[in-house]
N, CA, C and O atoms as a GROMACS GRO file, in nm:
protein
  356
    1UNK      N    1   5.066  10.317   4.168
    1UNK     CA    2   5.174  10.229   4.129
    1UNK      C    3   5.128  10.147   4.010
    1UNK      O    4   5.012  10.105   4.005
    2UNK      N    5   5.210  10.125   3.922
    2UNK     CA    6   5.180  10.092   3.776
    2UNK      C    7   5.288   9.922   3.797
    2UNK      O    8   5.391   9.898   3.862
    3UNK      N    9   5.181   9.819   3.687
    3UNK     CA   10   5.308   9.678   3.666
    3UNK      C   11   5.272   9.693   3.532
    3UNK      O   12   5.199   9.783   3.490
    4UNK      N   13   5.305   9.634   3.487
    4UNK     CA   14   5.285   9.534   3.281
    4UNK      C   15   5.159   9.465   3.342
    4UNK      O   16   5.164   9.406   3.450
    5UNK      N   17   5.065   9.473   3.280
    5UNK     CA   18   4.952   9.370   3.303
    5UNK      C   19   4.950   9.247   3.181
    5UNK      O   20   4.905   9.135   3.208
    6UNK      N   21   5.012   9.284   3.028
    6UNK     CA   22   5.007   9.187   2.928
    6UNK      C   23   5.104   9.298   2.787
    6UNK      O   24   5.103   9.418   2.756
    7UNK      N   25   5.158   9.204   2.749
    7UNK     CA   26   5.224   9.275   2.654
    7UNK      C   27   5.202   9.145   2.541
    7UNK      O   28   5.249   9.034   2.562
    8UNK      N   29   5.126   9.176   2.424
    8UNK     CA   30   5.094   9.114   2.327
    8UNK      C   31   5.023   9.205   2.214
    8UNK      O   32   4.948   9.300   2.237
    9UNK      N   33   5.055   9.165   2.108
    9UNK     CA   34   5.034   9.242   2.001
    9UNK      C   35   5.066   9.381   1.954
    9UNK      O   36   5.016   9.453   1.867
   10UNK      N   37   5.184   9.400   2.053
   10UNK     CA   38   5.220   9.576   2.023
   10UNK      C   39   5.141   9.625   2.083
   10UNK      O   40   5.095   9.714   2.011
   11UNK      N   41   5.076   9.624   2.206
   11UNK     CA   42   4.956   9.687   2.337
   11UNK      C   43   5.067   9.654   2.450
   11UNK      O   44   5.114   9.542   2.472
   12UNK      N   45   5.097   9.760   2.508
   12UNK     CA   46   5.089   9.736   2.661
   12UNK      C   47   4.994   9.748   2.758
   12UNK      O   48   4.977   9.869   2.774
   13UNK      N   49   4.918   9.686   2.836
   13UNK     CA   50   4.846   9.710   2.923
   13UNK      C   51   4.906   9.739   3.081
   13UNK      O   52   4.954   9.650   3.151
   14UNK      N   53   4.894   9.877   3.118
   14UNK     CA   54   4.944   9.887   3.224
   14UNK      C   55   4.833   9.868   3.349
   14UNK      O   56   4.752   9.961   3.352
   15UNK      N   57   4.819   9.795   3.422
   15UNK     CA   58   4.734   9.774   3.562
   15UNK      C   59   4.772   9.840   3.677
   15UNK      O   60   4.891   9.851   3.707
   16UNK      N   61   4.671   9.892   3.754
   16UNK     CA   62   4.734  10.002   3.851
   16UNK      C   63   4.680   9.918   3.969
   16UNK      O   64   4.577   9.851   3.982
   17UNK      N   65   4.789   9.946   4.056
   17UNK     CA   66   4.780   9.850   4.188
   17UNK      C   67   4.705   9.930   4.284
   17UNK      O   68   4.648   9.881   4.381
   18UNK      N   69   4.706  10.106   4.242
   18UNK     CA   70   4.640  10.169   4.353
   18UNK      C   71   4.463  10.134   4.333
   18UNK      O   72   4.376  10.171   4.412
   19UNK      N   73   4.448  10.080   4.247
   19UNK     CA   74   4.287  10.094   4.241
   19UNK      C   75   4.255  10.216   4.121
   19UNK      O   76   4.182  10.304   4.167
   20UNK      N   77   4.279  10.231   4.034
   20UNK     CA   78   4.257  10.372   3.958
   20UNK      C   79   4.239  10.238   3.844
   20UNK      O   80   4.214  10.261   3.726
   21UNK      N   81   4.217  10.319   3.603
   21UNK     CA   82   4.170  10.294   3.521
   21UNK      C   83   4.296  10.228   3.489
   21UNK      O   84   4.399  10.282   3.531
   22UNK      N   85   4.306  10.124   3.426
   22UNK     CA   86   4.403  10.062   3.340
   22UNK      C   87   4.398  10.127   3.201
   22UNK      O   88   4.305  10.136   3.120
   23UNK      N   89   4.542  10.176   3.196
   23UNK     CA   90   4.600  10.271   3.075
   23UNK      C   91   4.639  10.189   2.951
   23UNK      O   92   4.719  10.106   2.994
   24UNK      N   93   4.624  10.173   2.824
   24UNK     CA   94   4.652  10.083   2.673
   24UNK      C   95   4.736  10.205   2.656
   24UNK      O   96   4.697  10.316   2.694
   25UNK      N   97   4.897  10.176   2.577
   25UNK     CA   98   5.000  10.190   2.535
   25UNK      C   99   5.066  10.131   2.426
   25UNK      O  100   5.133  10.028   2.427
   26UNK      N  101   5.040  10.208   2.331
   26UNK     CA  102   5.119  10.096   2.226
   26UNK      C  103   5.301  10.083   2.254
   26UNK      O  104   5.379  10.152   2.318
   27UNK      N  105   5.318   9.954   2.168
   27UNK     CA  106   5.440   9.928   2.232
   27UNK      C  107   5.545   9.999   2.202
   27UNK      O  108   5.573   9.966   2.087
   28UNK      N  109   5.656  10.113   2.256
   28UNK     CA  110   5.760  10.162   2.242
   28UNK      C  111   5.663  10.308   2.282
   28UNK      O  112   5.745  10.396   2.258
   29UNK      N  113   5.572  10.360   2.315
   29UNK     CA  114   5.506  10.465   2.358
   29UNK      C  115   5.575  10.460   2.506
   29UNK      O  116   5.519  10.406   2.602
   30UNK      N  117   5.693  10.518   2.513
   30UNK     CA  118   5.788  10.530   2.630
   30UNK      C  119   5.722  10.629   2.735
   30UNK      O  120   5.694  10.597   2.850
   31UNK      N  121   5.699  10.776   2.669
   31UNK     CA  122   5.640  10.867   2.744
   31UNK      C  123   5.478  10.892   2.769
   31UNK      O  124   5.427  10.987   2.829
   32UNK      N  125   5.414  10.783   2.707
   32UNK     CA  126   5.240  10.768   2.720
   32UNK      C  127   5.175  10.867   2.634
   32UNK      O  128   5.053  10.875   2.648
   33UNK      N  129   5.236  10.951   2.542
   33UNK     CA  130   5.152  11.036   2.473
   33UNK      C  131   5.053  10.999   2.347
   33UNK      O  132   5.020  11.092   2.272
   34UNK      N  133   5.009  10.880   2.323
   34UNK     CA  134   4.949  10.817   2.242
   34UNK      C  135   5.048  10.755   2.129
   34UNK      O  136   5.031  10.646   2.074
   35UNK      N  137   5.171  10.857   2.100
   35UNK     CA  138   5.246  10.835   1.942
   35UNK      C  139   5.334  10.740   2.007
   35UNK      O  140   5.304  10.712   2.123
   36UNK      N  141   5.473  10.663   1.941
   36UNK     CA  142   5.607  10.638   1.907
   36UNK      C  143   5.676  10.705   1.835
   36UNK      O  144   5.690  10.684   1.715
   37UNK      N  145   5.728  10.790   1.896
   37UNK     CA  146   5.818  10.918   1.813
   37UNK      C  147   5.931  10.902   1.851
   37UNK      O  148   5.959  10.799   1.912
   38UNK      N  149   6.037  11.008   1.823
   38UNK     CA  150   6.164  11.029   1.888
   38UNK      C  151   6.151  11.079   2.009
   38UNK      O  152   6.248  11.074   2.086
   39UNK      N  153   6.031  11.136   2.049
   39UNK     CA  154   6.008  11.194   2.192
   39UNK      C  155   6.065  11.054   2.278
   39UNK      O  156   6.147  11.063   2.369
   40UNK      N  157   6.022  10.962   2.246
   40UNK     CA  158   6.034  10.818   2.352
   40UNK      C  159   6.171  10.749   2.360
   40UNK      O  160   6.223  10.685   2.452
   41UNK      N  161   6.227  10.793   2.198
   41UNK     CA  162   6.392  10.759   2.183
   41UNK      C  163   6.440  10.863   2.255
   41UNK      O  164   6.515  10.817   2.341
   42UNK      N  165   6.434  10.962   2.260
   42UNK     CA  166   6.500  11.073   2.373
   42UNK      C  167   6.462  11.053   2.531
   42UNK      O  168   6.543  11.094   2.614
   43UNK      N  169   6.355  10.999   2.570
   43UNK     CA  170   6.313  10.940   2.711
   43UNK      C  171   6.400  10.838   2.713
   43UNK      O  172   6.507  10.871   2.763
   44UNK      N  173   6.393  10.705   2.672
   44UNK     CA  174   6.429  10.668   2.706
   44UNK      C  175   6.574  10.604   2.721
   44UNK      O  176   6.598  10.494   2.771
   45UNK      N  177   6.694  10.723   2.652
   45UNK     CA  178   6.794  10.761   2.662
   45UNK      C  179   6.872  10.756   2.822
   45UNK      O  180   6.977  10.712   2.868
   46UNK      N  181   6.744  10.831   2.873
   46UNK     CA  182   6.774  10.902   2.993
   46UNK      C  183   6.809  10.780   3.070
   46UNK      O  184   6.919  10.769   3.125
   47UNK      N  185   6.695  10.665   3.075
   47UNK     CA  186   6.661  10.574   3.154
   47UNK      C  187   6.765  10.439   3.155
   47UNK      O  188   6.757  10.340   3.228
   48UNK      N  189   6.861  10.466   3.053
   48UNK     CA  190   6.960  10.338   3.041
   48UNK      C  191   7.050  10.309   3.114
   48UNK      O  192   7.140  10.389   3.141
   49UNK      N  193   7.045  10.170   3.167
   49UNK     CA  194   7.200  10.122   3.240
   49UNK      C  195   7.082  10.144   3.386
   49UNK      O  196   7.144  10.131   3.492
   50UNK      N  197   6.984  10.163   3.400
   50UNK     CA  198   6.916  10.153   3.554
   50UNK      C  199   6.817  10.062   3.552
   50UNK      O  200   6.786  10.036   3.436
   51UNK      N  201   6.748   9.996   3.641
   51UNK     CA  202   6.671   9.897   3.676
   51UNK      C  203   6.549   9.925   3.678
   51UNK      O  204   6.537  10.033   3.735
   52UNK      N  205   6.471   9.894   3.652
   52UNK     CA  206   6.308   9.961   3.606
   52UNK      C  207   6.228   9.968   3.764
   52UNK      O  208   6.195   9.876   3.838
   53UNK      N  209   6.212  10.130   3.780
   53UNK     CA  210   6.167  10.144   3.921
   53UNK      C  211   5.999  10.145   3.878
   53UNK      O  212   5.938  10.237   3.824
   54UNK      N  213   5.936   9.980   3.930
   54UNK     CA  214   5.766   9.983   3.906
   54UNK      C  215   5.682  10.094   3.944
   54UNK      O  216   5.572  10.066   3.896
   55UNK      N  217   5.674  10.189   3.996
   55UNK     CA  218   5.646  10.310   4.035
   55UNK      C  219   5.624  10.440   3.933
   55UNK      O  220   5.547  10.535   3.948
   56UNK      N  221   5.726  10.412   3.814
   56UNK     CA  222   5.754  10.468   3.697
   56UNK      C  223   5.722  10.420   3.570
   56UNK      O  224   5.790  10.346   3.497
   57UNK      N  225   5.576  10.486   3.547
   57UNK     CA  226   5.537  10.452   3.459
   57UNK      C  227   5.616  10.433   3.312
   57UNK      O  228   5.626  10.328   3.248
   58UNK      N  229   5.663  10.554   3.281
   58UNK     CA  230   5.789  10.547   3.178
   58UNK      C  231   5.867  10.423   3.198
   58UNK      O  232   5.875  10.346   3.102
   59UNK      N  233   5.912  10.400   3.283
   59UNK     CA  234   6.033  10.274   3.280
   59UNK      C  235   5.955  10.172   3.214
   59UNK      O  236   5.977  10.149   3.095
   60UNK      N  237   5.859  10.104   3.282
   60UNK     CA  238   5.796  10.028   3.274
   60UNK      C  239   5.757  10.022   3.134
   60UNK      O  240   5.780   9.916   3.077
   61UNK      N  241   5.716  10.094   3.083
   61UNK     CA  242   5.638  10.091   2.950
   61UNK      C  243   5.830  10.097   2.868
   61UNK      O  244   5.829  10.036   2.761
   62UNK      N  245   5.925  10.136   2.892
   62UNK     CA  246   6.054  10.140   2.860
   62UNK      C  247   6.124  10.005   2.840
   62UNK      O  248   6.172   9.946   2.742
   63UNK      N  249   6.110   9.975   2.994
   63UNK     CA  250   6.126   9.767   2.948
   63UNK      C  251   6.089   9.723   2.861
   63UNK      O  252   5.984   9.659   2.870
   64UNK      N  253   6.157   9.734   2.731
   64UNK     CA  254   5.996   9.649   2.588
   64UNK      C  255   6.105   9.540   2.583
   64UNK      O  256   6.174   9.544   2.482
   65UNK      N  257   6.133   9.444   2.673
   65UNK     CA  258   6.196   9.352   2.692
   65UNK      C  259   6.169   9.253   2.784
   65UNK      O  260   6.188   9.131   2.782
   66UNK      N  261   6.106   9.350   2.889
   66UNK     CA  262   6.037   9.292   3.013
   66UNK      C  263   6.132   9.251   3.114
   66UNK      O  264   6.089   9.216   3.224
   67UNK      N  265   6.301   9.253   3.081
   67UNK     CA  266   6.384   9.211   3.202
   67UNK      C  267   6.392   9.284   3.357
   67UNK      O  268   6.454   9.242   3.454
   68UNK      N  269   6.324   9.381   3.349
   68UNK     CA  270   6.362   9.427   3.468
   68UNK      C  271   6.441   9.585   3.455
   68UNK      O  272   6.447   9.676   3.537
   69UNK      N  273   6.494   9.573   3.319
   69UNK     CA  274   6.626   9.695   3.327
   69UNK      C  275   6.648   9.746   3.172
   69UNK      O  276   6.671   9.666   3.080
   70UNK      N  277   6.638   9.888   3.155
   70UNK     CA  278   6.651   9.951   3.065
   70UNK      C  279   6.773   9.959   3.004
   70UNK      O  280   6.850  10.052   3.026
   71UNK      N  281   6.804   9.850   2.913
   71UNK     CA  282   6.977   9.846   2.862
   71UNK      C  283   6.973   9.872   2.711
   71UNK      O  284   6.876   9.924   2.657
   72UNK      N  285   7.092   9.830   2.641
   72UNK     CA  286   7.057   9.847   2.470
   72UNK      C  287   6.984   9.768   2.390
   72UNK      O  288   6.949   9.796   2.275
   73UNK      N  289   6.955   9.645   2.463
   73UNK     CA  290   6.860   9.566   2.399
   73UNK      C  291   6.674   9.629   2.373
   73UNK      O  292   6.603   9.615   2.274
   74UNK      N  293   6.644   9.696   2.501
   74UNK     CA  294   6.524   9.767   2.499
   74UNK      C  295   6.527   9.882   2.374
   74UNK      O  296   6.443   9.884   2.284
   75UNK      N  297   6.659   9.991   2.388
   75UNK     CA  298   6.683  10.061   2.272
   75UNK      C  299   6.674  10.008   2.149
   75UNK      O  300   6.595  10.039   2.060
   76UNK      N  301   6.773   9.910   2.146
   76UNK     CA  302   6.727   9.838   1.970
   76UNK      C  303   6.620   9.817   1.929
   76UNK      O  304   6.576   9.837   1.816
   77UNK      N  305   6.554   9.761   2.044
   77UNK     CA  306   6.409   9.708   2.022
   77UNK      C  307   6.274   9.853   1.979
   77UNK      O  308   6.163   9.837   1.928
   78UNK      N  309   6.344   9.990   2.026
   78UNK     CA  310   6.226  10.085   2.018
   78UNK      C  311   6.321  10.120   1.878
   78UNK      O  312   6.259  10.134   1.773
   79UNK      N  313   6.411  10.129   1.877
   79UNK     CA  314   6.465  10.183   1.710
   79UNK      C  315   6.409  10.102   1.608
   79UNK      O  316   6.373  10.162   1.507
   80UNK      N  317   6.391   9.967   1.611
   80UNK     CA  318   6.349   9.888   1.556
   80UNK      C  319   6.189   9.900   1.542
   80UNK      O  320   6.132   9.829   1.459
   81UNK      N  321   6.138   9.960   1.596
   81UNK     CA  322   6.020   9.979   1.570
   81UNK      C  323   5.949  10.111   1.507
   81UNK      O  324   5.844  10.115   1.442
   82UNK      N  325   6.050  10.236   1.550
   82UNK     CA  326   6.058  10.320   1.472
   82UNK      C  327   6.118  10.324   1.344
   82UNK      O  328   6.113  10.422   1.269
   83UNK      N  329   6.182  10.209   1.318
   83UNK     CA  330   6.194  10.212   1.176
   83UNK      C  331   6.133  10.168   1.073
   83UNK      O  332   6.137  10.193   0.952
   84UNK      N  333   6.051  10.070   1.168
   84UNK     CA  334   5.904   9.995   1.093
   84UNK      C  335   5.819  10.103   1.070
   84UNK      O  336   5.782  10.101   0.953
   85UNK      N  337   5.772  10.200   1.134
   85UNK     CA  338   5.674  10.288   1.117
   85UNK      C  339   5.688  10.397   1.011
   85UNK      O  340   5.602  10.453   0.943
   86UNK      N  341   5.872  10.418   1.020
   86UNK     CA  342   5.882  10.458   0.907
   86UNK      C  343   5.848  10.387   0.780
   86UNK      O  344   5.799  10.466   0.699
   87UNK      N  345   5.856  10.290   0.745
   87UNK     CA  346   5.863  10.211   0.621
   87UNK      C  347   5.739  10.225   0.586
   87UNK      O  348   5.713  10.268   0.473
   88UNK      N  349   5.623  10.187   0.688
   88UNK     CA  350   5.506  10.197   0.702
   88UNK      C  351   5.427  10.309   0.618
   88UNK      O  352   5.321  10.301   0.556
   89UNK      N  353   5.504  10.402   0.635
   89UNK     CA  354   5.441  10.573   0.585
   89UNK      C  355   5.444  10.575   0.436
   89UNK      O  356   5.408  10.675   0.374
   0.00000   0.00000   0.00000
């Protein structure tokens, strides 16, 4: 079982309640594959309008809002960051 352990600086730190390694996530890395791609805008498509089940790592790292629930504000917030990365390039 996975919570948010600290969300600062564009790091998520996820803490595992079972006793296992605490996982680093950068922020909008929806599906944990190291990047922020469209892979994570297409995840977390799926996940909107539902309540972030802590169990699910994806959600969790999906909340980039921290309310509890995957709505359009979390979306804006990962578009918004994929558009920084673009600019970035």
């Amino acid at each position: 079982m996975w919570g948010v352990g600290l969300l600062a600086l564009g790091v998520v730190i996820l803490l595992s309640i079972n006793g296992s390694s605490p996982k680093n996530f950068a922020r909008g890395d929806v599906n944990g594959d190291g990047r922020v791609d469209v892979a994570d805008w297409e995840l977390l498509q799926q996940y909107i309008g539902q309540a972030v089940n802590p169990k699910n790592p994806e959600m969790v790292r999906g909340d980039l809002n921290g309310d509890g629930f995957i709505d359009i504000s979390d979306f804006s917030i990962l578009m918004k960051i994929l558009n920084d990365l673009k600019k970035a390039r």
